[in-house]
MMTF fields as JSON, N, C-alpha, C and O atoms, coordinates in Angstrom:
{
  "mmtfVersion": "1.0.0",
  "mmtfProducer": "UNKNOWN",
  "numBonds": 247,
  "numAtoms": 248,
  "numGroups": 62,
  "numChains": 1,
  "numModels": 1,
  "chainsPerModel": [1],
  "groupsPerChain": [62],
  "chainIdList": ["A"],
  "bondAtomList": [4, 2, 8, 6, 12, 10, 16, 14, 20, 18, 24, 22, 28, 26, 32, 30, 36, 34, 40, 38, 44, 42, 48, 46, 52, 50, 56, 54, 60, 58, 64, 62, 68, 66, 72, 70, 76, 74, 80, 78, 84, 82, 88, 86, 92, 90, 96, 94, 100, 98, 104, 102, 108, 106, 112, 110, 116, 114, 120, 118, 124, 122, 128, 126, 132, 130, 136, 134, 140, 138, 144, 142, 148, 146, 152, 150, 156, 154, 160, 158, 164, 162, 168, 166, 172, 170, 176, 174, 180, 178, 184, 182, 188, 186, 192, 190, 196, 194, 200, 198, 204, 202, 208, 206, 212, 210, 216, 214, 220, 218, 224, 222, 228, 226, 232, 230, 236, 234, 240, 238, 244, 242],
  "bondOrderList": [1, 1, 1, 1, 1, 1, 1, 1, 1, 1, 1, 1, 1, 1, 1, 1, 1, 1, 1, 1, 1, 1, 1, 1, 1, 1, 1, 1, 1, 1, 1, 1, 1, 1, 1, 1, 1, 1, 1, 1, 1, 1, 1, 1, 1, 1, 1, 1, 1, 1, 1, 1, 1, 1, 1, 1, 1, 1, 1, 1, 1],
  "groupList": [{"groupName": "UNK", "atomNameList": ["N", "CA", "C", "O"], "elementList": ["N", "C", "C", "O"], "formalChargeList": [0, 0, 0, 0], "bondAtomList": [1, 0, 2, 1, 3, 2], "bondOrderList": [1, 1, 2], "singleLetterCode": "X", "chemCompType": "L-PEPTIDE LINKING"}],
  "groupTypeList": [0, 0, 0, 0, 0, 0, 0, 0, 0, 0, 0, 0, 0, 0, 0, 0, 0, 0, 0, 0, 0, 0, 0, 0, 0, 0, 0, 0, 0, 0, 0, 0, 0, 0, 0, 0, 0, 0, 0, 0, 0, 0, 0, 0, 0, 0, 0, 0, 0, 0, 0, 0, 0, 0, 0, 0, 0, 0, 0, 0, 0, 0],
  "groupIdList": [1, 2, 3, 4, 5, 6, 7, 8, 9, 10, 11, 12, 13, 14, 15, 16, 17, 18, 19, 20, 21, 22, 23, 24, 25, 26, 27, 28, 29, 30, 31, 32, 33, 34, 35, 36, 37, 38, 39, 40, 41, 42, 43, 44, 45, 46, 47, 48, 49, 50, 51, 52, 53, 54, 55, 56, 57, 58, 59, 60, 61, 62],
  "secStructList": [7, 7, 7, 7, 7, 7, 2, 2, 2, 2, 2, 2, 2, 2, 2, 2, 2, 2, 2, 2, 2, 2, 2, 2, 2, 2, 2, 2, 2, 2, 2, 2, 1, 7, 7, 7, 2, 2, 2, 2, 2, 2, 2, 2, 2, 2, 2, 2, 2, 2, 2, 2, 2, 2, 2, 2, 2, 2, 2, 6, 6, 7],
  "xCoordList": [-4.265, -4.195, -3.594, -2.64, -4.386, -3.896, -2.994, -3.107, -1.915, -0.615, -1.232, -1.925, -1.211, -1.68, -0.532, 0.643, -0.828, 0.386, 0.727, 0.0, 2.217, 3.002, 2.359, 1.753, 2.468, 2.048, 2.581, 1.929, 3.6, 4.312, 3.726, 4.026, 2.973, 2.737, 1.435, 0.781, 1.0, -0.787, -0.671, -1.216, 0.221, 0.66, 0.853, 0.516, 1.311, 2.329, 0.873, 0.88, -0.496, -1.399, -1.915, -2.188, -2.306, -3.653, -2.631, -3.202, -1.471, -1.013, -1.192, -1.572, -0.778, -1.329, -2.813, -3.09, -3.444, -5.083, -6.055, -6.967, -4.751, -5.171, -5.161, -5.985, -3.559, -3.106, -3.98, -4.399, -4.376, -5.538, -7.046, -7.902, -7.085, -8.616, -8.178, -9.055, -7.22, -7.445, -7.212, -8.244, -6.168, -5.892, -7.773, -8.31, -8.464, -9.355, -10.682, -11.662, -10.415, -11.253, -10.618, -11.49, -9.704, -9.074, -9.169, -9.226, -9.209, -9.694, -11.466, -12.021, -12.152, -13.639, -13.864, -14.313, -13.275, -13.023, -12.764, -13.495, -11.506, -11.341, -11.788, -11.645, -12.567, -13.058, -14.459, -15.051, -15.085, -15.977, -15.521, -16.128, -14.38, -14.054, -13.386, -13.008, -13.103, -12.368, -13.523, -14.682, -13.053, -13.192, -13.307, -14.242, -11.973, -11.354, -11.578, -11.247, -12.386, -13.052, -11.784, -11.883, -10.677, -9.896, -9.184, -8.514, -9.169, -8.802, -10.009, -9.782, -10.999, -12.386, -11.897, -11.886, -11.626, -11.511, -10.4, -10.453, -9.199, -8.138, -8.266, -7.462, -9.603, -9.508, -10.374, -10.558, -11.534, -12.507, -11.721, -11.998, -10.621, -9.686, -9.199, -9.463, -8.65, -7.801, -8.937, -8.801, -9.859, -11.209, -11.048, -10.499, -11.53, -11.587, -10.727, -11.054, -9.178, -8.115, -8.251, -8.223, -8.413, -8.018, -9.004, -8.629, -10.448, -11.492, -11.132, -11.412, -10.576, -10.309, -8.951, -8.568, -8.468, -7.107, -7.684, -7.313, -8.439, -8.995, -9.516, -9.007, -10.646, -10.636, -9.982, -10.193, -9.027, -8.287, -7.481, -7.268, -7.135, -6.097, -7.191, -6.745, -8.285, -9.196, -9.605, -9.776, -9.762, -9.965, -8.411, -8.551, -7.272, -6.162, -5.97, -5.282, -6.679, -7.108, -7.491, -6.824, -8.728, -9.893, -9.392, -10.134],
  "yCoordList": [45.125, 46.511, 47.329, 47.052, 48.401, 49.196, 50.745, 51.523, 50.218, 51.904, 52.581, 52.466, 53.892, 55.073, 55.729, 55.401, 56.51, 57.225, 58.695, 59.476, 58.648, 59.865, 60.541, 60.17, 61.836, 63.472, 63.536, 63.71, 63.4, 63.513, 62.297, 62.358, 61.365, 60.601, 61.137, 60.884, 61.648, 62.007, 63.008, 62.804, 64.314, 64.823, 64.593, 65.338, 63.679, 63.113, 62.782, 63.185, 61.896, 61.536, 62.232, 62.027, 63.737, 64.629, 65.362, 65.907, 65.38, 66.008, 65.268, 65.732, 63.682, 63.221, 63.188, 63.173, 63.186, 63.265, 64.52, 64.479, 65.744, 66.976, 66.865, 67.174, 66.174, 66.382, 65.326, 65.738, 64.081, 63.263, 63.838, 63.463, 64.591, 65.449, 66.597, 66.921, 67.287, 68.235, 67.231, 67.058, 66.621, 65.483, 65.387, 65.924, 64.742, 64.249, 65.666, 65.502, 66.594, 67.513, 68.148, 68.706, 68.229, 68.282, 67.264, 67.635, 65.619, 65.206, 64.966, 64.224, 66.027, 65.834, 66.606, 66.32, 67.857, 68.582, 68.634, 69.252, 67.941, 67.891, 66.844, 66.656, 65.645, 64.604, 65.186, 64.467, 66.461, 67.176, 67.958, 68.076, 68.401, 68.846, 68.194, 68.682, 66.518, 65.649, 65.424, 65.193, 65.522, 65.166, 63.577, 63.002, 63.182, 61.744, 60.684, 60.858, 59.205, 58.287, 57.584, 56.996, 57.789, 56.973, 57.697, 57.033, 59.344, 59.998, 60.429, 60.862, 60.195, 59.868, 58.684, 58.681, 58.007, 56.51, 56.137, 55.177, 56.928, 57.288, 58.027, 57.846, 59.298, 59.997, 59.556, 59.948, 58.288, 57.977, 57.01, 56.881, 56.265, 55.367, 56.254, 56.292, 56.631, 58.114, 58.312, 57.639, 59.073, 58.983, 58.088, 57.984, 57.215, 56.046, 55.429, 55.076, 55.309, 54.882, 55.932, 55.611, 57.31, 58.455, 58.262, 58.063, 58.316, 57.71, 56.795, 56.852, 55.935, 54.822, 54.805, 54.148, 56.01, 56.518, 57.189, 56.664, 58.132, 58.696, 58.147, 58.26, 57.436, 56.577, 55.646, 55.282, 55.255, 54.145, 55.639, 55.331, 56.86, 57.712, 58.601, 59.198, 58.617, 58.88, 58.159, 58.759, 56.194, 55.943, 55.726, 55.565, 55.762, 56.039, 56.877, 56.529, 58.053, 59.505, 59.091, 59.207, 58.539, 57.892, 57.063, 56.458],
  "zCoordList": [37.293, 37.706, 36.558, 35.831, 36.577, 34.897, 35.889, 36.836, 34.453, 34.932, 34.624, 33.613, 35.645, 35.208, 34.139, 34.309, 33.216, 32.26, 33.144, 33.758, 32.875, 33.354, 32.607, 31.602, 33.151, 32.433, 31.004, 29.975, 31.112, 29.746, 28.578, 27.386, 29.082, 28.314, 28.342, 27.33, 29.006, 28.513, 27.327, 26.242, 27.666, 27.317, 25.321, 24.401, 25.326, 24.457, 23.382, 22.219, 24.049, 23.666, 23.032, 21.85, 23.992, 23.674, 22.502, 21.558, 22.537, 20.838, 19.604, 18.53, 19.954, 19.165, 18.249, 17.049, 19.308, 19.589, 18.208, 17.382, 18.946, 18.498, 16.52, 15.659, 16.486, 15.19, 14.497, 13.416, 14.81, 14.228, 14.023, 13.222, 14.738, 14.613, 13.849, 13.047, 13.798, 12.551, 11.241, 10.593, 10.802, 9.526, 9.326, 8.358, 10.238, 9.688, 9.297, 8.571, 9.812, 9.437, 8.201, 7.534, 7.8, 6.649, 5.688, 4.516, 6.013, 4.92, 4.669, 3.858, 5.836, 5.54, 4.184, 3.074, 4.877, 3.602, 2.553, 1.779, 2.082, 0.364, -0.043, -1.251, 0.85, 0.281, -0.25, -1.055, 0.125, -0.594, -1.946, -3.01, -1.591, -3.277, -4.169, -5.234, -3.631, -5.213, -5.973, -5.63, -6.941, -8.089, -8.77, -9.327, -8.466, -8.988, -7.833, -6.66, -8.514, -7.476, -6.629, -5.552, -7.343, -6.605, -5.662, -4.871, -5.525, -4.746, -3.444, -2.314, -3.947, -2.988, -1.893, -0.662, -2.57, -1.8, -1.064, -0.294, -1.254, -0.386, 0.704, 1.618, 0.869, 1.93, 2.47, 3.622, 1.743, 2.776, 3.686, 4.878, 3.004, 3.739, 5.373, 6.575, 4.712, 5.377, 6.583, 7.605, 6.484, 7.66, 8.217, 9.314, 7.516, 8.512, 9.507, 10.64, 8.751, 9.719, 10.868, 12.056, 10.383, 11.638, 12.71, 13.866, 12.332, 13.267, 13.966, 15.163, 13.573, 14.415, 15.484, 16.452, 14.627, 15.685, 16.736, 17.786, 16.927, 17.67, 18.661, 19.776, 18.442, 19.324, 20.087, 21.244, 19.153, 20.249, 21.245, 22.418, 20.927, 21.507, 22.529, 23.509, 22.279, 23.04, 24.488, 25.549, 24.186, 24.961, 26.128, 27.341, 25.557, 26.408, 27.68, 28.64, 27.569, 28.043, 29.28, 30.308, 29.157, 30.032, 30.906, 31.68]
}
């Protein structure tokens, strides 16, 4: 049987949630204006971990 989360913990989520979806629209962004491959490859990192934050903080929600 799965706990439902207190308010404050949903709460707590969808901020999380929020601040991972802007980070990553911010690094969609300057990963279009680097320049340098190894700073490419840090924000594609960066995407990726956050994508994957999202989702896991997404399916929490649900």
């Amino acid at each position: 049987m799965a706990k439902e989360l207190a308010l404050h913990e949903k709460l707590e989520i969808h901020e999380l949630l929020t601040l991972k979806t802007s980070c990553a629209t911010k690094a969609a962004t300057m990963l279009e204006l680097a320049k340098d491959d190894k700073l490419k490859a840090l924000i594609e990192e960066d995407l990726k971990n956050s994508s994957k934050a999202i989702k896991e903080l997404s399916s929490l929600l649900q």
